[in-house]
VEXLUM-906045 format. One record per atom (N, C-alpha, C): x negated, y negated, z; residue in three letters. Coordinates in pm, 1 decimal. Atoms other than C-alpha are relative to their C-alpha. Example, Ala and Ser with C-alpha at 12.3 -4.5 7.8 and 13.67 -1.06 7.14 Angstrom:
BEGIN
u / v / w / lumfi
-89.0 / 119.0 / 0.0 / ALA;
-1230.0 / 450.0 / 780.0 / ALA;
-90.0 / -120.0 / 0.0 / ALA;
82.0 / 119.0 / -6.0 / SER;
-1367.0 / 106.0 / 714.0 / SER;
77.0 / -109.0 / 73.0 / SER;
***
This chain:
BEGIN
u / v / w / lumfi
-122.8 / 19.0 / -76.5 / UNK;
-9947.2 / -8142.8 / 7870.1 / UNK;
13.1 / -146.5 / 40.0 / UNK;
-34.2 / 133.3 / -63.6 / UNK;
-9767.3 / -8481.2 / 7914.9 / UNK;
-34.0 / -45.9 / 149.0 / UNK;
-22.0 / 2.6 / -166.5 / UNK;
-9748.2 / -8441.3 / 8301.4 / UNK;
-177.5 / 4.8 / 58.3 / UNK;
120.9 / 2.7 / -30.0 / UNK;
-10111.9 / -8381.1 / 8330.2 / UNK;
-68.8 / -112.4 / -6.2 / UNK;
56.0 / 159.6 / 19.2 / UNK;
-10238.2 / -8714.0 / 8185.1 / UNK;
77.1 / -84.5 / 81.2 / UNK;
-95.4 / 98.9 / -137.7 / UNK;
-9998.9 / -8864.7 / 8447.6 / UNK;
-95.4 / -17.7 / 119.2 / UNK;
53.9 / -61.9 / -97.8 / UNK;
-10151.6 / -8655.7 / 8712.7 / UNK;
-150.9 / -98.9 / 32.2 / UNK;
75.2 / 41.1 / -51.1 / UNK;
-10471.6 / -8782.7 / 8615.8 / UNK;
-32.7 / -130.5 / -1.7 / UNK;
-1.2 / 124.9 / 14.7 / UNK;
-10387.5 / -9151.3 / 8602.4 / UNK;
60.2 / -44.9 / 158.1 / UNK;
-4.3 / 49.9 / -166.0 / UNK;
-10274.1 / -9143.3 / 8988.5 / UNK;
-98.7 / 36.8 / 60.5 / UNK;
124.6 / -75.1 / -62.1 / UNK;
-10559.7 / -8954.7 / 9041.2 / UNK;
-105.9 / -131.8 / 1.5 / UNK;
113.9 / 71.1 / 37.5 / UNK;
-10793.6 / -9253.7 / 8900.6 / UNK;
54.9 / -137.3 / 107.0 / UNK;
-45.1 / 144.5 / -77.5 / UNK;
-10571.1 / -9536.9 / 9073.3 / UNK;
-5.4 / 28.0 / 91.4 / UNK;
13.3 / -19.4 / -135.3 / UNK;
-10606.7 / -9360.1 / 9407.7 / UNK;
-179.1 / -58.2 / 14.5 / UNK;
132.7 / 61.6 / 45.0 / UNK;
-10962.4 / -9376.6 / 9334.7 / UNK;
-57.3 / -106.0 / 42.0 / UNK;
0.0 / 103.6 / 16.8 / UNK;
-10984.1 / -9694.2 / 9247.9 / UNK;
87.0 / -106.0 / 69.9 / UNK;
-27.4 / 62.0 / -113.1 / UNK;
-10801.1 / -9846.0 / 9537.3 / UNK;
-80.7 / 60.5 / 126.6 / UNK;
56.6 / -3.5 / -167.4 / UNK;
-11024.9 / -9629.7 / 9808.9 / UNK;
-105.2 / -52.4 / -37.4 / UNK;
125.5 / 111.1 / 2.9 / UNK;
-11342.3 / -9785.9 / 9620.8 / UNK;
51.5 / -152.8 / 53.0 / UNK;
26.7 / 135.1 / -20.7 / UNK;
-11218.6 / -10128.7 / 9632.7 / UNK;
81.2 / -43.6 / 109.8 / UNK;
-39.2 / 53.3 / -154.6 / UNK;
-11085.7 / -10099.6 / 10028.1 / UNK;
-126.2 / 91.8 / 54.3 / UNK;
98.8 / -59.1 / -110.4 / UNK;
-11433.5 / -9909.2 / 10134.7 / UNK;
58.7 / 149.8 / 13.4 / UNK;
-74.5 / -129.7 / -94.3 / UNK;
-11239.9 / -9547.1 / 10208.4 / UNK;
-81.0 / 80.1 / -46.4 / UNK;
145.2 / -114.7 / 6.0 / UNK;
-11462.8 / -9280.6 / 10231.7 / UNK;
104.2 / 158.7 / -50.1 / UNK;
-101.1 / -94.9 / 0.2 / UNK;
-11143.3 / -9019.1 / 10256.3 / UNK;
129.5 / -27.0 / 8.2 / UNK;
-105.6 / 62.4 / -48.9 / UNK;
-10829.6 / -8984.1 / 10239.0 / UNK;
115.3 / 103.1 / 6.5 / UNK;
-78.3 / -62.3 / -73.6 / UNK;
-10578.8 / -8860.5 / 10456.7 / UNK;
162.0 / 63.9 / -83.8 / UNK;
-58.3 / 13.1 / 107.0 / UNK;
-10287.6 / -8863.8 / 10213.6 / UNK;
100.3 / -60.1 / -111.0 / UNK;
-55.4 / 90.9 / 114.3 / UNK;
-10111.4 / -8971.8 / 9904.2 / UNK;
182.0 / 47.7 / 0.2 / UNK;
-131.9 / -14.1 / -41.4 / UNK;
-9720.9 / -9017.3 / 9943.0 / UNK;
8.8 / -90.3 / -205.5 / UNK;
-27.2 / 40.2 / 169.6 / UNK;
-9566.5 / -9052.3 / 9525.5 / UNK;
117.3 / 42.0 / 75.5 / UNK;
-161.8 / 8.2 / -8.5 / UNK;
-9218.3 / -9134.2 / 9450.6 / UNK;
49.7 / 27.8 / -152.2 / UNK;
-44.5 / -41.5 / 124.1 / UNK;
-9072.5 / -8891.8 / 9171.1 / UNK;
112.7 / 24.4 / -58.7 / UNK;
-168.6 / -1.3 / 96.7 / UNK;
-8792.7 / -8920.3 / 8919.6 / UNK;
-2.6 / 150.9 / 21.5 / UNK;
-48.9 / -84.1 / -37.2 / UNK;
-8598.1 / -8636.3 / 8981.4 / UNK;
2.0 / 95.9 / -151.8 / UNK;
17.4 / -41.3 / 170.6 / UNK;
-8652.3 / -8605.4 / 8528.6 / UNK;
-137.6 / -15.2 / -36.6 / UNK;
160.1 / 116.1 / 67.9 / UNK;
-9024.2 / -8737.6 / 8536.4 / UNK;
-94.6 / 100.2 / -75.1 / UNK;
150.0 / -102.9 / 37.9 / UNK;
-9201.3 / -8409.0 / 8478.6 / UNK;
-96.6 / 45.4 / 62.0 / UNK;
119.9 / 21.0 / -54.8 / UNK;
-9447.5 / -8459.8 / 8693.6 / UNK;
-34.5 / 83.5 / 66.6 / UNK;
51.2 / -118.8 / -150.5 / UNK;
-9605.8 / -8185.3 / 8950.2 / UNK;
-110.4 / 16.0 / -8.6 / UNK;
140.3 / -0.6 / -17.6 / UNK;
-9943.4 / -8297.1 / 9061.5 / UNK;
-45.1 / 93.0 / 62.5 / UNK;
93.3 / -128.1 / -57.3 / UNK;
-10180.8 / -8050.0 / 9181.2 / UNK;
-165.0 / -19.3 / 15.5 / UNK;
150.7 / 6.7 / 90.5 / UNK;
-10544.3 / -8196.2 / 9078.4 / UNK;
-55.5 / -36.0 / 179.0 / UNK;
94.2 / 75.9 / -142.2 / UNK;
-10809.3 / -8247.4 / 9404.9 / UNK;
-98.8 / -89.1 / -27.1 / UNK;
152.6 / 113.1 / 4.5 / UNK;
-11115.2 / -8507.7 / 9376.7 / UNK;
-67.5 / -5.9 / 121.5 / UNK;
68.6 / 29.2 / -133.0 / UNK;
-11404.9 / -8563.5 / 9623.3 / UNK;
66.5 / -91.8 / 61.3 / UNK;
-47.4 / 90.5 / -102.2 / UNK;
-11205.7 / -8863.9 / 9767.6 / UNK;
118.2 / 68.9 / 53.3 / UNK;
-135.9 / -60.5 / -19.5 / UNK;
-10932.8 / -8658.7 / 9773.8 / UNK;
18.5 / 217.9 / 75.4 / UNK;
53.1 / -80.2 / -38.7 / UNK;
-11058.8 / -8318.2 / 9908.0 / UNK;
158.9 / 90.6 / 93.6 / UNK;
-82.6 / -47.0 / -141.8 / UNK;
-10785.8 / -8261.7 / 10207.0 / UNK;
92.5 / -68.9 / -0.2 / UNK;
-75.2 / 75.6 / -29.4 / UNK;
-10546.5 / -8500.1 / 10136.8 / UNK;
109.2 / 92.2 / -45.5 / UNK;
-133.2 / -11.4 / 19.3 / UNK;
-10199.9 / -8422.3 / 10189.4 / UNK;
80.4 / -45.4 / -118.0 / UNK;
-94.7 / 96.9 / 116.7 / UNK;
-9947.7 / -8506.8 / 9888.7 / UNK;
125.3 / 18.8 / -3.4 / UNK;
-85.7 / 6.1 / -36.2 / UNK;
-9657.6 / -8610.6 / 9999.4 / UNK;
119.0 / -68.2 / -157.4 / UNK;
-91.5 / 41.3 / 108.4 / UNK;
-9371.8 / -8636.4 / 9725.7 / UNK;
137.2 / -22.1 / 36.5 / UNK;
-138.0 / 24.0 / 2.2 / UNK;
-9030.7 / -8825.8 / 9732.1 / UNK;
70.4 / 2.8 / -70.1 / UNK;
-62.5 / -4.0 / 62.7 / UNK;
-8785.8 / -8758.4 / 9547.4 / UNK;
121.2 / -133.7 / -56.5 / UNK;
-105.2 / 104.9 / 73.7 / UNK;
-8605.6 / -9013.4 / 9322.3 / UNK;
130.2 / 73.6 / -65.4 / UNK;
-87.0 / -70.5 / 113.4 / UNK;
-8260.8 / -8895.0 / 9186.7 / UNK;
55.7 / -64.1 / -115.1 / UNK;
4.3 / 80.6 / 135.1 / UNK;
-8196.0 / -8915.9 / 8844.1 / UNK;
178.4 / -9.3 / -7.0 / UNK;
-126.7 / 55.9 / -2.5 / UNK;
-7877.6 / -9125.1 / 8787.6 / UNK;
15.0 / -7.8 / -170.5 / UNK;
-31.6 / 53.6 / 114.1 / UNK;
-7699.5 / -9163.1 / 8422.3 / UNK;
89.5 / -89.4 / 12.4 / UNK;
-41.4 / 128.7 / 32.1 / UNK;
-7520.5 / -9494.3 / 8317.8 / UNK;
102.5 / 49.4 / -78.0 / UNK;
-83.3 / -39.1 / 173.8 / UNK;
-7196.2 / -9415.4 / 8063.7 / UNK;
71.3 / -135.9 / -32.4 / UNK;
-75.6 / 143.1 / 59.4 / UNK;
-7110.7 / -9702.7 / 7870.5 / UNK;
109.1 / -28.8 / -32.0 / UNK;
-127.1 / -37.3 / 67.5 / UNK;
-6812.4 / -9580.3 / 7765.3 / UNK;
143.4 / -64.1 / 142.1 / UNK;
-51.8 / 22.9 / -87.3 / UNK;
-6673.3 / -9597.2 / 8115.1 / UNK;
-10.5 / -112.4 / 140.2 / UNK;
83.8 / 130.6 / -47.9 / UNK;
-6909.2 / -9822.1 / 8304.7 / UNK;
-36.3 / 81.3 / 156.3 / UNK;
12.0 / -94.2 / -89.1 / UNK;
-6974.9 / -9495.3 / 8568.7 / UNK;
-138.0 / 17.6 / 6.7 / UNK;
132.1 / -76.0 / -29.9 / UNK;
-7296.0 / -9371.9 / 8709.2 / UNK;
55.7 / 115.5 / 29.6 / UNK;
-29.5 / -113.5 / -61.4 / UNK;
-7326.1 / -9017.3 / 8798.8 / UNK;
-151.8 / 72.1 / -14.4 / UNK;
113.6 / -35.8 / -13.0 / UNK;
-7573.5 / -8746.7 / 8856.6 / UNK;
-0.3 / 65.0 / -132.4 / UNK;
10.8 / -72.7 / 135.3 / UNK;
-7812.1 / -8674.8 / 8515.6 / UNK;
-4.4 / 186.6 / 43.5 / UNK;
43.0 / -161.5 / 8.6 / UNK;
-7929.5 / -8288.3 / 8636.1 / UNK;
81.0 / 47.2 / -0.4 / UNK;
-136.8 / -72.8 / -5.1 / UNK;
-7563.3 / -8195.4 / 8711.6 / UNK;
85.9 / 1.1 / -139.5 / UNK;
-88.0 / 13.1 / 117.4 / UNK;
-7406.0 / -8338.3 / 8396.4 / UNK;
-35.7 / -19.0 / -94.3 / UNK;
66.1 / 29.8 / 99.1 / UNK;
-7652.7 / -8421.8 / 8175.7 / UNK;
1.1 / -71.4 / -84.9 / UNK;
-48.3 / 135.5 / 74.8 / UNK;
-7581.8 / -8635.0 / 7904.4 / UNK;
126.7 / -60.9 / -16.0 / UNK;
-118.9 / 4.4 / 5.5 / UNK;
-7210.0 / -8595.9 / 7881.2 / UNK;
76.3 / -48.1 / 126.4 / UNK;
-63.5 / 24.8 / -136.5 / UNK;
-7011.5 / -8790.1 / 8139.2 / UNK;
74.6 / 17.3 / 31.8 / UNK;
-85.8 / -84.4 / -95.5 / UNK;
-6826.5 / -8605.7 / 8372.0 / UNK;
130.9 / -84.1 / 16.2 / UNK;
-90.0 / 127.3 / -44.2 / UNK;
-6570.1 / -8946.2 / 8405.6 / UNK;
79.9 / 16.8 / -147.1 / UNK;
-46.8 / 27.9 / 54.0 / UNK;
-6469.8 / -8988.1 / 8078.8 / UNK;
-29.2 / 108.3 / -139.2 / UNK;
48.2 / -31.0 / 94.8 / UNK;
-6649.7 / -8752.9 / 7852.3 / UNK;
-75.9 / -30.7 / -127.9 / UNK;
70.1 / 49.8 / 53.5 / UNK;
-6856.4 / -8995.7 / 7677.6 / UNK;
-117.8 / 52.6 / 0.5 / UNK;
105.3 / -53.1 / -19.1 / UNK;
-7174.8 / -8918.5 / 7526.4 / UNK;
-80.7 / -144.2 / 4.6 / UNK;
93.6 / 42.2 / 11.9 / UNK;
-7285.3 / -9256.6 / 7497.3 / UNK;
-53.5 / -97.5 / 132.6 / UNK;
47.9 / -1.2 / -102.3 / UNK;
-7519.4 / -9279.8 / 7816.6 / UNK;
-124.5 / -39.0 / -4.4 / UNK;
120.6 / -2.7 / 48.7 / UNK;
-7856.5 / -9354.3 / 7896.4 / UNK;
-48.2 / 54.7 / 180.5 / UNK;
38.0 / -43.6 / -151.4 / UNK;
-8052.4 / -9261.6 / 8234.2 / UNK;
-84.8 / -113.8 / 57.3 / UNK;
37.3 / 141.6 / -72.9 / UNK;
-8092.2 / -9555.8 / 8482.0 / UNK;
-62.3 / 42.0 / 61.9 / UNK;
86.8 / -47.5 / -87.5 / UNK;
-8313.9 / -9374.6 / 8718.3 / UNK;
-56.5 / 159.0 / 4.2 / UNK;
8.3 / -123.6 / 45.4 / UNK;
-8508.0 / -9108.8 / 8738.7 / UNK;
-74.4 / 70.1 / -57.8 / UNK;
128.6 / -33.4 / 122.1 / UNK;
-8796.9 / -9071.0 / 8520.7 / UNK;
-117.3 / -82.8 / 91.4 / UNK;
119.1 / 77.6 / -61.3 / UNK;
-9036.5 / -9303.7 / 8753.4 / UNK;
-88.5 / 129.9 / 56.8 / UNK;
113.1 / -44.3 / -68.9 / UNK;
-9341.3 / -9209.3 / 8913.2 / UNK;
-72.8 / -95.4 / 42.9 / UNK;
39.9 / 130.5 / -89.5 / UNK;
-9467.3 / -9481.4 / 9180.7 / UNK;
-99.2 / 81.0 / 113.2 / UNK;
54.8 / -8.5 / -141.2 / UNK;
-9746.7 / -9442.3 / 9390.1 / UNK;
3.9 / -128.0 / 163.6 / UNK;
-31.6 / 87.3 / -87.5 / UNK;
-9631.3 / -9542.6 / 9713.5 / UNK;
-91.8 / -36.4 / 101.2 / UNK;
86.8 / 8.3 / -70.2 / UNK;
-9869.0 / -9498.6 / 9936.6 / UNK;
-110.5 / 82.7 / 21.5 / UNK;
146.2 / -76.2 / -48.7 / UNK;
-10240.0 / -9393.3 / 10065.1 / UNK;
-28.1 / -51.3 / 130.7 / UNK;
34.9 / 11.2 / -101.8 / UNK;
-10322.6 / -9325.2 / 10355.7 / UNK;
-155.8 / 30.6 / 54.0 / UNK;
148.6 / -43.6 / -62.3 / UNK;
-10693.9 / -9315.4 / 10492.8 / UNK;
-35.5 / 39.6 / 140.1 / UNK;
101.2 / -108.2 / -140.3 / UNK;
-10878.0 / -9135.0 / 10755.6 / UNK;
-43.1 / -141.3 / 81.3 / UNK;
***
Protein backbone atom coordinates (compact mmCIF):
# COMPACT_ATOMS: atom_id res chain seq x y z
CA UNK A 1 0.00 0.00 0.00
CA UNK A 2 1.16 3.50 -1.15
CA UNK A 3 -0.14 5.20 2.10
CA UNK A 4 1.75 2.87 4.27
CA UNK A 5 5.30 3.68 3.05
CA UNK A 6 4.22 7.31 3.80
CA UNK A 7 3.12 6.32 7.20
CA UNK A 8 6.35 4.89 7.74
CA UNK A 9 8.48 7.76 6.52
CA UNK A 10 6.80 10.21 9.23
CA UNK A 11 7.20 7.59 11.46
CA UNK A 12 11.20 7.58 10.88
CA UNK A 13 11.39 11.57 10.70
CA UNK A 14 9.59 11.79 14.04
CA UNK A 15 12.21 9.53 15.16
CA UNK A 16 14.83 11.12 13.94
CA UNK A 17 14.07 14.56 15.20
CA UNK A 18 13.36 13.15 19.02
CA UNK A 19 16.99 11.49 18.72
CA UNK A 20 18.62 14.54 17.56
CA UNK A 21 16.64 17.00 20.30
CA UNK A 22 17.31 14.27 23.29
CA UNK A 23 13.26 13.30 23.62
CA UNK A 24 12.75 10.37 25.43
CA UNK A 25 8.72 10.56 24.53
CA UNK A 26 6.45 12.02 22.89
CA UNK A 27 3.42 13.66 23.71
CA UNK A 28 2.09 14.17 20.19
CA UNK A 29 2.42 14.40 16.49
CA UNK A 30 0.10 17.11 14.79
CA UNK A 31 0.29 16.20 10.42
CA UNK A 32 -1.23 18.37 7.90
CA UNK A 33 -3.30 16.23 5.25
CA UNK A 34 -4.35 16.80 1.68
CA UNK A 35 -7.81 16.30 1.76
CA UNK A 36 -6.65 13.61 -1.75
CA UNK A 37 -3.28 12.42 -0.07
CA UNK A 38 -4.36 8.94 0.93
CA UNK A 39 -2.86 8.92 3.89
CA UNK A 40 -4.39 7.42 7.36
CA UNK A 41 -1.62 6.79 9.78
CA UNK A 42 -2.12 4.37 12.44
CA UNK A 43 1.55 2.79 13.11
CA UNK A 44 2.91 3.20 17.10
CA UNK A 45 6.85 3.06 17.90
CA UNK A 46 8.59 2.98 21.33
CA UNK A 47 9.12 6.81 21.00
CA UNK A 48 5.84 7.02 20.07
CA UNK A 49 3.91 4.67 22.47
CA UNK A 50 1.03 7.29 23.74
CA UNK A 51 1.34 9.90 21.51
CA UNK A 52 -1.61 11.60 20.37
CA UNK A 53 -1.97 12.15 16.41
CA UNK A 54 -3.37 15.02 15.71
CA UNK A 55 -4.44 15.49 11.92
CA UNK A 56 -5.32 18.73 9.92
CA UNK A 57 -6.99 18.78 7.26
CA UNK A 58 -5.82 20.42 3.98
CA UNK A 59 -8.63 20.93 1.33
CA UNK A 60 -8.12 19.79 -1.93
CA UNK A 61 -8.57 22.72 -4.39
CA UNK A 62 -8.63 22.23 -8.44
CA UNK A 63 -7.18 24.95 -10.83
CA UNK A 64 -9.30 25.04 -14.45
CA UNK A 65 -7.35 26.52 -17.05
CA UNK A 66 -9.95 26.88 -19.20
CA UNK A 67 -11.53 29.47 -16.97
CA UNK A 68 -8.80 30.55 -14.60
CA UNK A 69 -11.32 29.26 -11.43
CA UNK A 70 -10.43 27.29 -8.41
CA UNK A 71 -12.99 25.18 -6.84
CA UNK A 72 -13.45 22.25 -4.62
CA UNK A 73 -11.63 18.78 -6.18
CA UNK A 74 -13.92 16.11 -3.85
CA UNK A 75 -17.16 17.93 -4.87
CA UNK A 76 -16.44 18.26 -8.59
CA UNK A 77 -13.72 16.35 -9.38
CA UNK A 78 -12.03 16.87 -12.43
CA UNK A 79 -14.70 18.61 -14.40
CA UNK A 80 -15.18 22.28 -13.57
CA UNK A 81 -18.26 23.21 -12.18
CA UNK A 82 -17.56 27.11 -13.81
CA UNK A 83 -17.17 26.38 -17.15
CA UNK A 84 -17.17 22.70 -17.74
CA UNK A 85 -13.67 22.31 -18.64
CA UNK A 86 -11.79 19.26 -18.18
CA UNK A 87 -8.57 20.75 -18.51
CA UNK A 88 -7.59 21.11 -14.68
CA UNK A 89 -5.03 20.08 -12.46
CA UNK A 90 -5.18 19.98 -8.45
CA UNK A 91 -3.37 22.91 -6.71
CA UNK A 92 -3.76 21.58 -3.26
CA UNK A 93 -4.45 18.80 -1.63
CA UNK A 94 -2.33 15.86 -1.96
CA UNK A 95 0.39 17.18 0.77
CA UNK A 96 1.34 15.58 3.82
CA UNK A 97 3.52 17.97 6.21
CA UNK A 98 4.59 17.14 9.44
CA UNK A 99 3.82 20.02 11.42
CA UNK A 100 4.55 19.45 14.58
CA UNK A 101 5.93 17.26 17.71
CA UNK A 102 5.32 17.73 20.71
CA UNK A 103 7.37 16.22 23.74
CA UNK A 104 6.68 15.24 27.22
Amino acid sequence: MHELGIVFHVIKSVEKIGEENGLTNIASVTLELGEVSGAIPHKKTELLPEAALKIETIPAVTYCESCGRDYPTVQFGRTCPHCGSEKTWLKQGSEINLKEIEAI
